[in-house]
Structure formats: structure tokens, C-alpha cells
Backbone as ProteinMPNN parsed JSONL, in Angstrom:
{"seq_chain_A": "XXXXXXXXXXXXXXXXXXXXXXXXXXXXXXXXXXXXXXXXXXXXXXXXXXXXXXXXXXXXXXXXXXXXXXXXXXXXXXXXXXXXXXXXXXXXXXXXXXXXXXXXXXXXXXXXXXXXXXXXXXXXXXXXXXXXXXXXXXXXXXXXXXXXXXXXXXXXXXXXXXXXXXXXXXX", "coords_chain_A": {"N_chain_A": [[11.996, 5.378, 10.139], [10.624, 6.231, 7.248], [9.403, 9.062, 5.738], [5.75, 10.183, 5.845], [3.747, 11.389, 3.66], [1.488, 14.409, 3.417], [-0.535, 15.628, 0.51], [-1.764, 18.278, -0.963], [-4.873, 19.631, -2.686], [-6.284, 21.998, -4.568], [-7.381, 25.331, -5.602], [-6.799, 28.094, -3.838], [-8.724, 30.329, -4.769], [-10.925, 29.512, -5.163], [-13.537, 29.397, -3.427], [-14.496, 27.045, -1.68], [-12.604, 25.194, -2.493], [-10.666, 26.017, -1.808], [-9.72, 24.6, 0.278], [-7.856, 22.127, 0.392], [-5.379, 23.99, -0.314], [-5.763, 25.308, 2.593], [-5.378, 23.168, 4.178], [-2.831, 22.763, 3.537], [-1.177, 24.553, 4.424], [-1.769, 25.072, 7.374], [-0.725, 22.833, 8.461], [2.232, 23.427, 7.453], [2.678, 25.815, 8.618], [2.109, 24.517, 11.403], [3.687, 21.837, 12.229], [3.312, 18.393, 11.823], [4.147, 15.254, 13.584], [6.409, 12.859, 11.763], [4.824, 13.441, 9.143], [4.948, 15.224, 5.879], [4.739, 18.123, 4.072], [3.39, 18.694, 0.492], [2.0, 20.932, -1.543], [-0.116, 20.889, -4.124], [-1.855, 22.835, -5.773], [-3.818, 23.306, -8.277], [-3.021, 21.697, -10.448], [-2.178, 18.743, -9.422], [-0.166, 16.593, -10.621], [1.77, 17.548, -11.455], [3.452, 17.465, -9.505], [4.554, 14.727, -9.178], [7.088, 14.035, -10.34], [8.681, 15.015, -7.957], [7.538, 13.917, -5.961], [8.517, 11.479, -6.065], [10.735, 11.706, -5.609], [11.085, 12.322, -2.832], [10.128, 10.028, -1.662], [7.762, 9.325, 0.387], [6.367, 6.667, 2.436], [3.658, 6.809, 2.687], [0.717, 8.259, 0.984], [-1.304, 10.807, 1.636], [-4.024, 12.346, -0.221], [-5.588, 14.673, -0.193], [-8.368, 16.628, -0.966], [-11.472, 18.733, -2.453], [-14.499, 16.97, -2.478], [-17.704, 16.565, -4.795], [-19.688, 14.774, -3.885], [-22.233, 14.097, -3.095], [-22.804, 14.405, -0.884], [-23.496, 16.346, 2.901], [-22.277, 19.086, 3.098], [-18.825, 19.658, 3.838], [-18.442, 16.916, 4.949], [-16.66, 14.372, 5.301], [-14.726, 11.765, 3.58], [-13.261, 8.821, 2.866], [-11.841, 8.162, 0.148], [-12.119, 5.151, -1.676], [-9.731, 3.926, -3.594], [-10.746, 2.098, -5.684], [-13.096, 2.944, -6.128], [-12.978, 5.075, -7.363], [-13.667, 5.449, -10.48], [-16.177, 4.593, -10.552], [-17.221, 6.405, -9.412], [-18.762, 9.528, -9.585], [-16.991, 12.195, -9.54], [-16.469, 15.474, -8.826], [-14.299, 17.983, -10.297], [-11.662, 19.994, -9.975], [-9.835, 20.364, -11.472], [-6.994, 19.742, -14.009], [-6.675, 16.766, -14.579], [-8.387, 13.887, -13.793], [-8.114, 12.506, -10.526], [-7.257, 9.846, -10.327], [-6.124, 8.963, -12.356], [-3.391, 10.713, -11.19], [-3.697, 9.131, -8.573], [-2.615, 6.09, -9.438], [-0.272, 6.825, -10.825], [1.211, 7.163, -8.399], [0.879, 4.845, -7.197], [3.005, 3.176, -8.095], [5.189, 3.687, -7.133], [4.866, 4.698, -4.363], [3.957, 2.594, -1.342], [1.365, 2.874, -0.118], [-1.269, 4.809, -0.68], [-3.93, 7.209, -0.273], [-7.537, 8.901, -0.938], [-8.48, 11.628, 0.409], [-11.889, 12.989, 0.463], [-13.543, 16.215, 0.468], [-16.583, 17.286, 1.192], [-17.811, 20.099, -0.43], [-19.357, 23.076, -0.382], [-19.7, 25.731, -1.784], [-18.292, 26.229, -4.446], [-16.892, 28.335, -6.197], [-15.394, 31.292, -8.123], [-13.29, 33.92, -6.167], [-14.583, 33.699, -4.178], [-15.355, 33.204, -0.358], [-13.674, 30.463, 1.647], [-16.28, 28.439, 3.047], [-17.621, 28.17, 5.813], [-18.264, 25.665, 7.539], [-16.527, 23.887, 5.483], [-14.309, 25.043, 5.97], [-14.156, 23.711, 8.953], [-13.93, 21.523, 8.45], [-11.755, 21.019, 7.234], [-10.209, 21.432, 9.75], [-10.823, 19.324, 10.885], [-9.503, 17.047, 9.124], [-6.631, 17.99, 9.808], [-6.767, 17.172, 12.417], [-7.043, 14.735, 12.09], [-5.1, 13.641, 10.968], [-2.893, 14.329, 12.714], [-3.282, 13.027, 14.877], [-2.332, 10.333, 13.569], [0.409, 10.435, 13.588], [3.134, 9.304, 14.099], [1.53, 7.189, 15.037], [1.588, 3.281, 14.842], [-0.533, 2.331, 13.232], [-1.56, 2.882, 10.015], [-2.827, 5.266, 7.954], [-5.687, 5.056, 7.118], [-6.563, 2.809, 8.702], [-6.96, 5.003, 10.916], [-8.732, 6.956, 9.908], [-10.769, 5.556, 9.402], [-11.687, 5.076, 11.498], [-12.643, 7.364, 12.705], [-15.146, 7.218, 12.25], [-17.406, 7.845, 13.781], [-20.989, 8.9, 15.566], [-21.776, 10.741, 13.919], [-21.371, 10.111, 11.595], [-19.559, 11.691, 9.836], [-17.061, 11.288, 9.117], [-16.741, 8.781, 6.562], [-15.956, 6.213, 5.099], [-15.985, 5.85, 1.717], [-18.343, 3.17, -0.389], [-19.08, 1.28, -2.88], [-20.654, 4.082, -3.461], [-23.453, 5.623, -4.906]], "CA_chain_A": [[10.722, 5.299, 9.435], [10.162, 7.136, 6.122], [8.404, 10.186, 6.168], [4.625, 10.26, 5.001], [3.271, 12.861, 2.413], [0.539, 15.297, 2.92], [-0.722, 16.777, -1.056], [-2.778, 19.233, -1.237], [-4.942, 19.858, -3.764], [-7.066, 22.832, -4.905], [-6.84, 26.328, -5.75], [-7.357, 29.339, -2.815], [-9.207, 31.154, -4.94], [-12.644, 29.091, -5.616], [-14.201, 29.097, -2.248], [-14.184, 25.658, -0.534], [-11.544, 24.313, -2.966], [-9.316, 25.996, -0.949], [-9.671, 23.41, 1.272], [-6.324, 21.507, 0.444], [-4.27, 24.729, 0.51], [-5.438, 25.714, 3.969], [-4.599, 22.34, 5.406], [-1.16, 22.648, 3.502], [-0.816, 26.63, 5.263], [-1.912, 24.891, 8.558], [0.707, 22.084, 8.418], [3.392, 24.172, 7.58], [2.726, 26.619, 10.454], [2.242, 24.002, 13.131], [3.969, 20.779, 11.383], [2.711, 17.241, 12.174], [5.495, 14.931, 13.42], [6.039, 12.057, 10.255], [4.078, 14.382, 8.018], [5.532, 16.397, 5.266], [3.752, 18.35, 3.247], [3.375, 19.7, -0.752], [0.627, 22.061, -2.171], [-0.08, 20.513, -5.432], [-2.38, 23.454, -6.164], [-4.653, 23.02, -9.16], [-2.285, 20.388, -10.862], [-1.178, 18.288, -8.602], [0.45, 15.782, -11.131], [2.922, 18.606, -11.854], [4.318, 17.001, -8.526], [4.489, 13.281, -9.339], [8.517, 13.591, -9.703], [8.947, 15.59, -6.307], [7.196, 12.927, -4.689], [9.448, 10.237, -6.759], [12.518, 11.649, -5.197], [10.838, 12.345, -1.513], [10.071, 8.356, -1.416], [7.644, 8.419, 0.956], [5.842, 5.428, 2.567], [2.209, 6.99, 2.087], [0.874, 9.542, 0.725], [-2.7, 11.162, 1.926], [-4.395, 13.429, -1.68], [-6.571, 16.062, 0.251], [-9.299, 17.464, -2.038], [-12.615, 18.654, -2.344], [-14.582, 16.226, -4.287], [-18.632, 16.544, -4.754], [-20.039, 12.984, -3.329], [-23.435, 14.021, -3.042], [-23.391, 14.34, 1.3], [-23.556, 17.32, 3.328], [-21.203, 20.032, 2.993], [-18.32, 19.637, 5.328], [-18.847, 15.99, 5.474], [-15.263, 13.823, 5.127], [-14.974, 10.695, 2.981], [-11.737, 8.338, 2.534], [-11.923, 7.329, -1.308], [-11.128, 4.145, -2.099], [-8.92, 3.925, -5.018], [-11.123, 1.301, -6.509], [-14.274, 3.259, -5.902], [-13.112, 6.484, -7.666], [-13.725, 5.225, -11.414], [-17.431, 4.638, -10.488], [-18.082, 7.525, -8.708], [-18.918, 11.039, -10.414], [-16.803, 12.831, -9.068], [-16.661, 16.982, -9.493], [-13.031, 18.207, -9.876], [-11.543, 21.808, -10.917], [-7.824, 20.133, -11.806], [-6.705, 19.282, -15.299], [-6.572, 14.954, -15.112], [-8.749, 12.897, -12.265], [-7.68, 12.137, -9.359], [-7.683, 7.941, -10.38], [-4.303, 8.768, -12.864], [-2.356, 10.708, -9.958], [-3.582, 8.17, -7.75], [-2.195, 5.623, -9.965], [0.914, 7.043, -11.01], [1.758, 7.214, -7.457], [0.801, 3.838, -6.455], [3.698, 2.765, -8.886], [6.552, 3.794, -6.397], [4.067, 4.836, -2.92], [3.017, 1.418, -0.733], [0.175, 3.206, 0.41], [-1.501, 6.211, -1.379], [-5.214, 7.436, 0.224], [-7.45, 10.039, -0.876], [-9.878, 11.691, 1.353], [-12.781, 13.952, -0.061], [-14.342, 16.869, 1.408], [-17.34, 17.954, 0.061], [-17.99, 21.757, -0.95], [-20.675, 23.846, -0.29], [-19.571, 26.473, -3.314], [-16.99, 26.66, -5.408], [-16.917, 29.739, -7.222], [-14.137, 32.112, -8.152], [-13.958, 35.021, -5.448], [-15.903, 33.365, -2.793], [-14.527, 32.742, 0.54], [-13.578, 29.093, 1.948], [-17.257, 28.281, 3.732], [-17.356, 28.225, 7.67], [-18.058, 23.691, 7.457], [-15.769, 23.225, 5.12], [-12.879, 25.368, 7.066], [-14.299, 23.025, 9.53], [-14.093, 19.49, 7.941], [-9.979, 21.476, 7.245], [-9.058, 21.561, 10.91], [-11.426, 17.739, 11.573], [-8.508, 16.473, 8.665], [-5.491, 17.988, 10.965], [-6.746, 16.9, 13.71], [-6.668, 13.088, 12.085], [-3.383, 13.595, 10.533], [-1.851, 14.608, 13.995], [-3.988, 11.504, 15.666], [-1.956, 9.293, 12.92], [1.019, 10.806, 13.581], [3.853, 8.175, 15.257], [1.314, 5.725, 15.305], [2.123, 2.199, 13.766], [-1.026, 2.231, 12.213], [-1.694, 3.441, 8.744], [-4.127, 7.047, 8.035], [-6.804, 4.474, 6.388], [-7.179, 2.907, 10.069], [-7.47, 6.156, 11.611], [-9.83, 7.739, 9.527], [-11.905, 4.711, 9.547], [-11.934, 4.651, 13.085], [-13.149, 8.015, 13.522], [-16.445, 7.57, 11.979], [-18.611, 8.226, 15.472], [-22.226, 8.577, 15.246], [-22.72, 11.438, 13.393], [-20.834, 9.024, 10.177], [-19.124, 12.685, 9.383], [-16.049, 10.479, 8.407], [-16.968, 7.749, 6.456], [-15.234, 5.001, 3.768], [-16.986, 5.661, 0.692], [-18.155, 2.439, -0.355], [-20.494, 1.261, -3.567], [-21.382, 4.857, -3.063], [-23.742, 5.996, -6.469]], "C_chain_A": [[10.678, 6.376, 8.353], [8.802, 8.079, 6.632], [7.217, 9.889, 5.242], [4.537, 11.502, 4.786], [1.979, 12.86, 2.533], [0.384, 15.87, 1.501], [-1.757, 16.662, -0.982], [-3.574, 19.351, -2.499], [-6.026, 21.006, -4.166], [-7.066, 24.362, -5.26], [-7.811, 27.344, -4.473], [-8.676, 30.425, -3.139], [-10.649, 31.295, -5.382], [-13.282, 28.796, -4.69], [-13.867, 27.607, -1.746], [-13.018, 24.974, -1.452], [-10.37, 24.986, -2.362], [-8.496, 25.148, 0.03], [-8.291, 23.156, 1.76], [-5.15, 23.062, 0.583], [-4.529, 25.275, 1.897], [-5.126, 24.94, 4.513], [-3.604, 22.378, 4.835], [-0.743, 23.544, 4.972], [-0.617, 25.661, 6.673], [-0.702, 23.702, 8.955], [1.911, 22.66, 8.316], [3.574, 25.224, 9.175], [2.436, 25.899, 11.708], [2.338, 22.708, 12.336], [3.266, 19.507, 12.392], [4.154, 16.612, 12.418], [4.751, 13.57, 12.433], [5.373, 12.15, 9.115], [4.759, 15.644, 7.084], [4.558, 17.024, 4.581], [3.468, 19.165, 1.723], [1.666, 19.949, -1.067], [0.723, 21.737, -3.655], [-0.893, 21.439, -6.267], [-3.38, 22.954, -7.275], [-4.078, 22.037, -10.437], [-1.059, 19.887, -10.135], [-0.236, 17.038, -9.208], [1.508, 16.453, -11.415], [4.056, 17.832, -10.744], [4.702, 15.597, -8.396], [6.64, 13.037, -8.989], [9.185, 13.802, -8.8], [8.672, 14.246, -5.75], [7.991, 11.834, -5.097], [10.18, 10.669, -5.737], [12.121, 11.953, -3.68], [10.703, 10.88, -1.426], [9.075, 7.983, -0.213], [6.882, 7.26, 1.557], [4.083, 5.232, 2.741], [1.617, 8.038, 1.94], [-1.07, 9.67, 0.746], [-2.852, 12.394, 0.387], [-5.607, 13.326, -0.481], [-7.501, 16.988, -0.648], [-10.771, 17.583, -1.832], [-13.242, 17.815, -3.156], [-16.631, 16.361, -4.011], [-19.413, 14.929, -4.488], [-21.194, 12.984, -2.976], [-24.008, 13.734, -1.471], [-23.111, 15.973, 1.47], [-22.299, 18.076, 3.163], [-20.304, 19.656, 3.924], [-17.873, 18.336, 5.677], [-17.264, 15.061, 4.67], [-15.422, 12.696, 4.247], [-13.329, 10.082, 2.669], [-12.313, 7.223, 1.075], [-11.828, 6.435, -1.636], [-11.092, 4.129, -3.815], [-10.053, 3.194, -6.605], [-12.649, 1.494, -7.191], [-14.56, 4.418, -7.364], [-13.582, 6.326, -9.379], [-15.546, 4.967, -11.78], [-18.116, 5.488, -9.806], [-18.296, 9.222, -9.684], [-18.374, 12.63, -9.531], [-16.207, 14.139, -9.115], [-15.085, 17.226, -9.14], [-12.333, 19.378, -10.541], [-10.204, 21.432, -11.79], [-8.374, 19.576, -13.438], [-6.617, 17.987, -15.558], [-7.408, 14.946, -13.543], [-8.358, 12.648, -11.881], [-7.012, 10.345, -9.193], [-6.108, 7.975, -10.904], [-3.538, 9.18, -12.069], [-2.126, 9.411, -8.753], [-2.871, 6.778, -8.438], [-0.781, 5.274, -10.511], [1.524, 6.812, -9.811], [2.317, 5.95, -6.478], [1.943, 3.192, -7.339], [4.845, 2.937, -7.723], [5.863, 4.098, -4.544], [3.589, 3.223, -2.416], [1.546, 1.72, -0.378], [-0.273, 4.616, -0.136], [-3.33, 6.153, -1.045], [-5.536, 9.056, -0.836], [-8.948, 10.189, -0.183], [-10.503, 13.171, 1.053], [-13.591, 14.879, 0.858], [-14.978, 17.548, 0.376], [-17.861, 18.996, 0.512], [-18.866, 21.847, -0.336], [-20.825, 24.808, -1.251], [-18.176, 26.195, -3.467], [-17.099, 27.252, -6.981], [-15.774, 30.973, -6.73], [-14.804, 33.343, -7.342], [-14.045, 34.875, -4.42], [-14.927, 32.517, -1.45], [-14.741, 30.978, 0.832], [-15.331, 28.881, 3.161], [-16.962, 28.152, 5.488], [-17.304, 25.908, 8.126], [-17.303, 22.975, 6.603], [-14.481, 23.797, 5.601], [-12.879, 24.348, 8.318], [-13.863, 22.096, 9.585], [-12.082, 19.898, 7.659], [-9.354, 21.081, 8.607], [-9.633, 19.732, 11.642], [-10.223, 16.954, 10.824], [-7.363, 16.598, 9.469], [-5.399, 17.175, 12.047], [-6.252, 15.133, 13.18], [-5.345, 12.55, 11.472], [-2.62, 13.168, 11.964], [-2.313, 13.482, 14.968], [-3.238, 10.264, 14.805], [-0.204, 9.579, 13.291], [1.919, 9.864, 14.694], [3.113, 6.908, 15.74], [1.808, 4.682, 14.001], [0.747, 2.033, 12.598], [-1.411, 3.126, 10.986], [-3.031, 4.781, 8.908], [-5.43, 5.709, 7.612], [-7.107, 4.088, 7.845], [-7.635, 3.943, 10.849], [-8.763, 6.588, 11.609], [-10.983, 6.588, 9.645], [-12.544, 4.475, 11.179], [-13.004, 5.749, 13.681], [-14.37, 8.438, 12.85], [-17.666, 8.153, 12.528], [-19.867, 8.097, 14.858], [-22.667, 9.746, 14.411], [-22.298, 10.875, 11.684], [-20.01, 10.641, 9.168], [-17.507, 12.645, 8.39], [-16.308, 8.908, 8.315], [-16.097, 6.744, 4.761], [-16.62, 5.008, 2.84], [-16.786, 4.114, -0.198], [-19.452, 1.538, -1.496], [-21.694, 2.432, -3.994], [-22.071, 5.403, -4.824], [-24.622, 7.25, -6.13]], "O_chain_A": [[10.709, 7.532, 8.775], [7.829, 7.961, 7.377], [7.401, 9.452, 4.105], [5.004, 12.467, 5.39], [1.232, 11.972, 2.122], [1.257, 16.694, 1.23], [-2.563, 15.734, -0.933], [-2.906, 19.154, -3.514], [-7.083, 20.459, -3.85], [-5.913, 24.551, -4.873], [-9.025, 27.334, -4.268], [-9.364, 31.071, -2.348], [-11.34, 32.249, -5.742], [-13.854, 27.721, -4.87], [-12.704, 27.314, -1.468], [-12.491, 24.023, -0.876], [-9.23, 24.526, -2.43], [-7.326, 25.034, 0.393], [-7.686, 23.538, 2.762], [-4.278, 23.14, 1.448], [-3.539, 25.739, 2.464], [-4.497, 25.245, 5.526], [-2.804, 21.885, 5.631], [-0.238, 23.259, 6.058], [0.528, 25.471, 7.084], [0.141, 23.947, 9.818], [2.731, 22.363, 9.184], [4.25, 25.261, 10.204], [2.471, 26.411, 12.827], [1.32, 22.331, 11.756], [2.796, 19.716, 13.511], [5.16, 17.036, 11.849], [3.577, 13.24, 12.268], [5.271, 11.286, 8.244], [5.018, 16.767, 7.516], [3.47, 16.458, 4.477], [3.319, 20.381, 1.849], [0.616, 19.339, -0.863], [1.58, 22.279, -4.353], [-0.874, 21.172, -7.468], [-3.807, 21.848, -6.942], [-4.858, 21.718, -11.334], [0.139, 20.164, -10.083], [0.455, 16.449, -8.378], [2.437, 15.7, -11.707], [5.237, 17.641, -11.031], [5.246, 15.313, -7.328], [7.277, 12.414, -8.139], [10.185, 13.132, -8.542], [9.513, 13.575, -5.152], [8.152, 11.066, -4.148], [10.28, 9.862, -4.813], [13.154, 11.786, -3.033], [11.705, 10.526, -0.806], [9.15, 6.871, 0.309], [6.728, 6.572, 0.548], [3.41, 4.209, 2.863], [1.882, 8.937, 2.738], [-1.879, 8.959, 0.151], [-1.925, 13.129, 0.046], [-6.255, 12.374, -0.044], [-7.129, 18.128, -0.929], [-11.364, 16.738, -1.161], [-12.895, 17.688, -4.33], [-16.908, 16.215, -2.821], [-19.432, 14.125, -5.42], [-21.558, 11.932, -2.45], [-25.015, 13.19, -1.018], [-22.675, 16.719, 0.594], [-21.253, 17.43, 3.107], [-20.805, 19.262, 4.977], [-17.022, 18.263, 6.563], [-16.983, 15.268, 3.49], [-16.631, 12.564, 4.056], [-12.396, 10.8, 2.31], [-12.871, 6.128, 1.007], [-10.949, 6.613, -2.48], [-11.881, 4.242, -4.753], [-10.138, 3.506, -7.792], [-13.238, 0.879, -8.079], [-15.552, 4.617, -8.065], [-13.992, 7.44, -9.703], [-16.077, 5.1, -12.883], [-19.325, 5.447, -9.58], [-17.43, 9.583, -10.481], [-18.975, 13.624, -9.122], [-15.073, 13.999, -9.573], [-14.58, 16.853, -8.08], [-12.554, 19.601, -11.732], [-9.69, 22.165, -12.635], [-9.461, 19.209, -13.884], [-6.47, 17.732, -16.754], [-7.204, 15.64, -12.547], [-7.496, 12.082, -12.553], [-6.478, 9.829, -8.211], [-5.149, 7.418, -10.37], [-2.666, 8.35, -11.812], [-1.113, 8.921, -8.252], [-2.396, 6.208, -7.456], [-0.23, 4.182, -10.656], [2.562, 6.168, -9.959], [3.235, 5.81, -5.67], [1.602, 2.014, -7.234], [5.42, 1.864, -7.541], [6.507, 3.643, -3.599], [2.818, 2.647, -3.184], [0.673, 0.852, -0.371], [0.508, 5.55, 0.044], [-3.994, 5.215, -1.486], [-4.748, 9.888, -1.286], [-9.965, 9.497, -0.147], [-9.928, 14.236, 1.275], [-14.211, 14.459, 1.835], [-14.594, 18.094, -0.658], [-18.357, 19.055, 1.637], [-19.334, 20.914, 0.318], [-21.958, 24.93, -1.715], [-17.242, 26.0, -2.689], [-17.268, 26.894, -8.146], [-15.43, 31.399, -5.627], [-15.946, 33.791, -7.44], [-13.689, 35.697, -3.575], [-14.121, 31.591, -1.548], [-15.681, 30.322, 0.383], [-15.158, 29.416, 4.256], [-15.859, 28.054, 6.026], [-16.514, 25.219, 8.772], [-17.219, 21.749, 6.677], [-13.525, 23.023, 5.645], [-11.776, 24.067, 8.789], [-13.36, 21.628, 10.607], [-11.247, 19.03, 7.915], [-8.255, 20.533, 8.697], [-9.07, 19.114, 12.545], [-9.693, 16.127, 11.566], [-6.908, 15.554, 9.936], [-4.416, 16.62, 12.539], [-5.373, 14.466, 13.726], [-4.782, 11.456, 11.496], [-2.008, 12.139, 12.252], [-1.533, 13.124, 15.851], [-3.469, 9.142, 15.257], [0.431, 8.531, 13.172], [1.563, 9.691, 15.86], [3.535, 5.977, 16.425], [2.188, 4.928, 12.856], [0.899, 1.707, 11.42], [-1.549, 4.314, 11.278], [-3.845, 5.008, 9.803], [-6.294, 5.898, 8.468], [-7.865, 4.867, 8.423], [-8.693, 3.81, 11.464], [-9.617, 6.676, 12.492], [-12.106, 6.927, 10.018], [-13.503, 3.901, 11.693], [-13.844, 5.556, 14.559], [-14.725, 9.615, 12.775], [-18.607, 8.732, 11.984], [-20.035, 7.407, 13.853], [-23.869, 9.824, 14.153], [-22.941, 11.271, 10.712], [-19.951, 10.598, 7.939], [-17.017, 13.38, 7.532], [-16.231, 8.05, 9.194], [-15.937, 7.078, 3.587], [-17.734, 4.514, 3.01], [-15.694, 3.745, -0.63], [-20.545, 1.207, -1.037], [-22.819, 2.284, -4.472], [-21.311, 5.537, -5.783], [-25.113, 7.923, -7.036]]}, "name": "protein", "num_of_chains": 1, "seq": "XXXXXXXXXXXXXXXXXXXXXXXXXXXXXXXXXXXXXXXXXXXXXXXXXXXXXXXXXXXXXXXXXXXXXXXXXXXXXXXXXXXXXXXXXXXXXXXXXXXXXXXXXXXXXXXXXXXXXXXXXXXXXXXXXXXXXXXXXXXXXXXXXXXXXXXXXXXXXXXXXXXXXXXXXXX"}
């Protein structure tokens, strides 16, 4: 089975956009099995030909994105969504052309939004969005050797408080 790709995306140093590099950090120090993982930092298209030559069979984009829900609160993007949504982003191109570029050689390419509480240079990663960091691990490592895909997962683990939910028509 081809390995799936974790990318990260955000910089350490703007409070909750750290987000994506602490779940890189945390992946690396306690790996996922079928999970690799790159830190695309604050341009993560810089990594488009890495992931060409890794090949592999889906690739989760980890970012904070502003979606207008509670701090903390998870969301799995759909691709088709992201062009009508307004969505807040510190990187140099939207999230729609990586996702795009990728889907050119990736079968499966997700991205799942966690929204801020600040992001401002300085300011530590918030206590619910370090949170909504280790609720992503946990659904990585719950996808991990199964046959089904991260999009089932995460959809699965909506529960009742809807803390992970498929953004969907969302305005």
C-alpha cells in the first residue's frame, strides 16, 4: 500500500497557526503507521515537487482556516466548497491551487480546517486549538491501516457536539 501524506501548513510563530507545525512535531515524535509527514510551513506549494516524487495515495492539507465556528472547532473542506467560502489564510496562494495542483498526480487530496482563536505574531498556540491539534492525531492514527479513506473517518467522527463536521454550502 502506498504511503499517505500528512502537510502541514502554517507558521509557529502566529499563535494558533501553529497548528499544522505542531501536528507535524507530534507525528514525527510518535509516527502514525501509513502516515508520512512534511511541514509545508508558510508556503506549502514550495512542496508540490517533494510530494510529486513521494507519490502518495492521499494527501491530508492541515491548516488553520477562519470558517466563522468556534475556536477549536474541526472542519473537512471540500475541495469544491473552498472557492465559495471566505476563507482567512497567512500563506502566499489559496489553498484551492495547492489543492489542485496536487489533485493532478494525488487520487485523493483532503483538507481539514481548524479554526483560530488569534493569530498574531508572538502569541502562543491557544489551549482549544492545541486541542482541536491532538483531536486531528488522534483521527489520523484512527485512519491509520484502515481500508477506509481519512474523508470516512473524519466524517464519522462528527458526535453530538458536531466539533468535526463536512463543511457544506457553508456561507
Amino acid at each position: 500500500m502506498k504511503k499517505r501524506l500528512v502537510l502541514t501548513v502554517g507558521n509557529a510563530l502566529m499563535g494558533d497557526d501553529a497548528a499544522g507545525p505542531l501536528l507535524a512535531w507530534m507525528i514525527r515524535h510518535s509516527p502514525l503507521q501509513d502516515w508520512e509527514v512534511l511541514d509545508g510551513g508558510s508556503v506549502p506549494e514550495n512542496c508540490v515537487f517533494r510530494i510529486r516524487e513521494m507519490a502518495p495515495a492521499e494527501v491530508a492539507i492541515i491548516d488553520v482556516a477562519d470558517m466563522n465556528v468556534e475556536p477549536g472547532e474541526i472542519r473537512l473542506i471540500d475541495h469544491d466548497e473552498i472557492g465559495s467560502l471566505f476563507l482567512i489564510t497567512t500563506h502566499t496562494l489559496p489553498l484551492s491551487y495547492l489543492m489542485e495542483a496536487l489533485h493532478e498526480f494525488v487520487p485523493r487530496v483532503h483538507l481539514i480546517g481548524i479554526q483560530p482563536e488569534i493569530v498574531a505574531f508572538g502569541c502562543p498556540i491557544s489551549p482549544r486549538v492545541r486541542q482541536a491539534v491532538e483531536r486531528v492525531y488522534a483521527l489520523l492514527e484512527q485512519s491509520s491501516g484502515a481500508a477506509e479513506d481519512l474523508r470516512t473517518i473524519v466524517s464519522a467522527a462528527s458526535g453530538k457536539d458536531g466539533a468535526v463536521d463536512e463543511i457544506d454550502g457553508f456561507c
